[in-house]
N, C-alpha and C positions, 0 to 999 in steps of 0.2 A: 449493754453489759460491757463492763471493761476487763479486758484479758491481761494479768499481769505476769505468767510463767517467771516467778521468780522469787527465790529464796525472803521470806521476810522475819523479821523478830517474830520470836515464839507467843508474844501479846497480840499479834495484830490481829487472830481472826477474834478474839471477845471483843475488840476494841469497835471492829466491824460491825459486830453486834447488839453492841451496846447504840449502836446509831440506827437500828433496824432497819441494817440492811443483810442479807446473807452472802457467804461467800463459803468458794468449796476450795479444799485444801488435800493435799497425802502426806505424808511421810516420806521422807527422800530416805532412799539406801545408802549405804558408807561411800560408794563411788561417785554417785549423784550428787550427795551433801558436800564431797571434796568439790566436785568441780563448781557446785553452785556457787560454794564460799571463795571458789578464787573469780568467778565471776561480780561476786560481790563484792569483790574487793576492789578490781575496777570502773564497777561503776559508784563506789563511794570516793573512789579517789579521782575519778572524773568531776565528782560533784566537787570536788576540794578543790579542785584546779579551778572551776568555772566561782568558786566564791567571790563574790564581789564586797566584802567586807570580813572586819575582824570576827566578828559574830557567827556567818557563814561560814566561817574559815572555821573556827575551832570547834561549830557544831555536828559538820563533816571528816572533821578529825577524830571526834566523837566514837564516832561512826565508823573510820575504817579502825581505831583500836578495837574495837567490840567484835569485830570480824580477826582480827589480829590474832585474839583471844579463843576464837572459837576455830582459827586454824593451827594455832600452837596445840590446842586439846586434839584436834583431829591428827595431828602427828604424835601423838601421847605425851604430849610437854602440857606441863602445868606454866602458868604465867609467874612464876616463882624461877621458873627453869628459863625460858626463856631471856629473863632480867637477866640472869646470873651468865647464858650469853651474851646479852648486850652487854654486860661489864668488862666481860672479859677482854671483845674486841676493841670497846672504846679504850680499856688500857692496855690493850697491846698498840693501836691503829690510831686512837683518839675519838675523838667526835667533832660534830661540826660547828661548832661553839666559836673558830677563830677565822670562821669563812675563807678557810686557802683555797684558792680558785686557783688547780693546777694546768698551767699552760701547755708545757712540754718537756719532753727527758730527750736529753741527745745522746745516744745510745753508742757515741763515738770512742770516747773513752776509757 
């Protein structure tokens, strides 16, 4: 038997079953599900990191948007809302579209 203690897509236990095999599941509470999805967040973006190709890369990308999604809902933000923060800051701050790779500020002046 393989022990997985960990948050999965809302398909995986039919998917399970559809292989005839069984598996047992609950329902996580609002506190549970918070902290499940930020643990899922790290290990999808562990798996990002460890990609060894373009494929892997954007299919684990995939991946931590969909958890992205379902933490922006679990703070009551619609992915509508969200967006319209990321706009806001890339036009106040920018985005990383021009690669500045900041060295150092001499705080002297």
């Amino acid at each position: 038997m393989l022990v997985y203690n960990k948050l999965v897509r809302d398909r995986i236990p039919q998917i399970i079953e559809a292989k005839g095999k069984t598996g047992r599941t609950r329902i996580l509470d609002e506190v549970e599900y918070h902290t499940q999805l930020k643990l899922k967040l790290s290990e999808e973006t562990t798996e990002y990191l460890r990609a060894e190709n373009t494929e892997e890369a954007l299919e684990e990308l995939s991946d931590i948007l969909e958890v992205v999604r379902a933490l922006a809902a679990a703070h009551g933000a619609s992915w509508e809302e969200l967006e319209a923060l990321r706009e806001q800051k890339a036009e106040k701050r920018g985005g990383f579209e021009e690669r500045v790779f900041l060295i150092d500020v001499d705080e002297g002046a």
